[in-house]
C-alpha positions in Angstrom: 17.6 171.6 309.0 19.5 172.6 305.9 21.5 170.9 303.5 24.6 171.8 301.8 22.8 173.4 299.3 21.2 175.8 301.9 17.2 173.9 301.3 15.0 173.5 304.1 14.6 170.0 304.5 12.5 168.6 306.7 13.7 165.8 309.4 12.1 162.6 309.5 11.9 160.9 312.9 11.5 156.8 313.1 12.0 153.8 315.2 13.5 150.8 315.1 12.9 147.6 317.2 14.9 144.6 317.9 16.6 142.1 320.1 19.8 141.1 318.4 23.1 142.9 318.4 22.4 146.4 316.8 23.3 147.1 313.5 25.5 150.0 313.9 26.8 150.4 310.2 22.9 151.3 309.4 23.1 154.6 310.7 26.0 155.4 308.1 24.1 153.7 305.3 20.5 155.6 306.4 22.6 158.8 307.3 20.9 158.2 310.6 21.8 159.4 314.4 20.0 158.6 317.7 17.1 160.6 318.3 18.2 161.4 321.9 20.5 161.1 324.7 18.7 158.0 325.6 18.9 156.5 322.1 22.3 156.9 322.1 23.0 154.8 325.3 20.7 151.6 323.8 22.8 152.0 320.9 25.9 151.5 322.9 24.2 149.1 325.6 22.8 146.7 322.0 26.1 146.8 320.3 27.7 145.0 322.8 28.3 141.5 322.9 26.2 139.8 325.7 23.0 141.9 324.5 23.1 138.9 321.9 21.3 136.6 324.5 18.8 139.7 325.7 15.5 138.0 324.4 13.6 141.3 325.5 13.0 144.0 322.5 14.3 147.3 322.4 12.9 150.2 320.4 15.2 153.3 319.3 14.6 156.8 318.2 16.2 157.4 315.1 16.5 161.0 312.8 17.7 161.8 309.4 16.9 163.8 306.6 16.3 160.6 304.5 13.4 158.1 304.6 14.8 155.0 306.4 15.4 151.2 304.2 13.0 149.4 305.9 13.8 146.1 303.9 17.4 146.6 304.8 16.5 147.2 309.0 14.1 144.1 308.4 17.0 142.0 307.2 18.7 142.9 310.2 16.2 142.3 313.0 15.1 145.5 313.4 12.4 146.5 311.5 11.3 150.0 311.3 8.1 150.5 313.9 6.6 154.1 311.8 8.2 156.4 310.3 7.2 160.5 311.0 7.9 163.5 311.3 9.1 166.0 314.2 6.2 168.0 313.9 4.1 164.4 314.1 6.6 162.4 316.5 4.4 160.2 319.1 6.4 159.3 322.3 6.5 155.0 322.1 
């Protein structure tokens, strides 16, 4: 992936767990998206309001160009569960 300046930058691929509402805003402030199809749907199924009451933890594929805030996903109740690359993703 490139950036505007045209530089090969390499994606970085991490996951997030939680069982709270999700914290949609984060994947603005990490310039984050859903890793997969998959992803995408928890995101949607966790940002809903009964999911507050789900006591069951969910984990979520994230990508970005940027290394994630781990103190800010932890202040949220969804800490970061490793953080790598493509070429070193491990399927949870």
């Amino acid at each position: 992936m490139k950036n505007a300046l045209g530089i090969e930058m390499r994606q970085i691929t991490y996951q997030v767990g939680g069982c709270t509402s999700f914290p949609t805003d984060m994947l603005r402030y990490d310039s984050a998206e859903p890793a997969t199809q998959g992803d995408a749907a928890l995101i949607r199924e966790c940002s809903t309001i009964p999911y507050l009451l789900n006591p069951y933890p969910v984990r979520i594929r994230l990508r970005s160009l940027y290394m994630a805030t781990c103190g800010r996903w932890q202040s949220f109740g969804w800490p970061v569960n490793g953080e790598y690359s493509n070429k070193e993703a491990r399927h949870a």
